[in-house]
C-alpha positions as CSV (number, residue, x, y, z in Angstrom):
1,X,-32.7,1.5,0.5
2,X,-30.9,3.8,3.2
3,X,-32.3,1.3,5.8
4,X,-30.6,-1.7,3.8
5,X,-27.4,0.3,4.0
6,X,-27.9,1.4,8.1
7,X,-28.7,-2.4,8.8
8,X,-26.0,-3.8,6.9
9,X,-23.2,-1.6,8.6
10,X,-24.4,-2.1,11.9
11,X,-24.1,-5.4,11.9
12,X,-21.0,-5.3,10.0
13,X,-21.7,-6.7,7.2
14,X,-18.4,-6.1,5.1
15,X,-16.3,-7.1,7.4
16,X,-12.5,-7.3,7.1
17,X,-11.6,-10.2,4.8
18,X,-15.1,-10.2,2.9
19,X,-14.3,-10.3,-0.8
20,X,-14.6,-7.0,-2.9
21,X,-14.8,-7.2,-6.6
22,X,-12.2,-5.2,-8.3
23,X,-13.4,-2.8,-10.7
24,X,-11.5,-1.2,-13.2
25,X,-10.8,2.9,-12.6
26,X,-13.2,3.7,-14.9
27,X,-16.1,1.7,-14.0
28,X,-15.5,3.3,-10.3
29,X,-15.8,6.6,-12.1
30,X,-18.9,5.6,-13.6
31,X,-20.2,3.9,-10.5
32,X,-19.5,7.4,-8.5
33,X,-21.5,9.4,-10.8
34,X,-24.6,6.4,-10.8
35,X,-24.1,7.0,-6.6
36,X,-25.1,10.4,-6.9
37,X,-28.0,10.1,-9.1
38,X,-26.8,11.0,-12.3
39,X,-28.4,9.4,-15.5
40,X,-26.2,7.5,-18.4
41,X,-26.3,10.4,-20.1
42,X,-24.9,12.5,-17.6
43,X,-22.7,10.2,-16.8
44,X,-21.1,10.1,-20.7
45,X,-20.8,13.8,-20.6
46,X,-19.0,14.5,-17.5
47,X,-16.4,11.7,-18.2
48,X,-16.6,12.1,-22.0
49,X,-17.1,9.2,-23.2
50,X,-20.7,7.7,-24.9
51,X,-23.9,7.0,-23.6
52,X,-23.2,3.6,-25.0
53,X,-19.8,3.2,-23.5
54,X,-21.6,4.1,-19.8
55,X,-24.1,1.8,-20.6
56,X,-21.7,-1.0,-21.3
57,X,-19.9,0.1,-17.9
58,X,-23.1,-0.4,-15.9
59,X,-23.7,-3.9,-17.0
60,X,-20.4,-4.9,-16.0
61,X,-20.7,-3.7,-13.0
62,X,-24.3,-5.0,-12.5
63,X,-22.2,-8.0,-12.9
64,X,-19.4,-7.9,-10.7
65,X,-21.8,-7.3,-8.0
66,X,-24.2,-9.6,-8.5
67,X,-27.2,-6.7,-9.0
68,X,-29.8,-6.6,-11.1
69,X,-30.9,-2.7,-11.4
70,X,-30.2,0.8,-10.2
71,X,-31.0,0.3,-6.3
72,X,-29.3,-2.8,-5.6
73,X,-26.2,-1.7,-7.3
74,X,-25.9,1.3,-5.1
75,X,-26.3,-0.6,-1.7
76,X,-23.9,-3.5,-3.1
77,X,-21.5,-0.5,-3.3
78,X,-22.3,1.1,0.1
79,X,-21.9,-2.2,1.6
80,X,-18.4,-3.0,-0.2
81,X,-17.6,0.3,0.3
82,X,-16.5,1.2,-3.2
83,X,-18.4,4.5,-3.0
84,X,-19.9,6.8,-0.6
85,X,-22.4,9.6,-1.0
């Protein structure tokens, strides 16, 4: 995955004008904790909400970016820069 991430930044592959989807503040806070390897149920406790409601968080955002699981939603972020780790 790192190597994805390396590749994509030499090359420059979110360059000025690319498109970045807009999340909503909450779903970046979700997507922060998910960056640094913290489960759903971490997740839920540290911002106090439900496993359920983290849950629902992911998939929107599994959807924004155009992922499909766990790996390719952290590089989508690297590479739009909406997190770093």
């Amino acid at each position: 995955m790192a190597h994805l991430v390396l590749d994509d930044r030499r090359s420059g592959a979110s360059a000025p004008g690319a498109i970045t989807p807009r999340l909503t503040p909450r779903e970046r806070d979700v997507l922060n904790q998910l960056a640094r390897g913290l489960s759903n149920a971490e997740v839920a406790a540290r911002l106090a909400v439900s496993v359920k409601t983290v849950e629902s968080h992911r998939t929107g955002l599994y959807r924004k970016l155009g992922v499909h699981n766990a790996s390719e939603l952290i590089v989508a972020a690297l590479r739009h820069r909406l997190t770093s780790l």
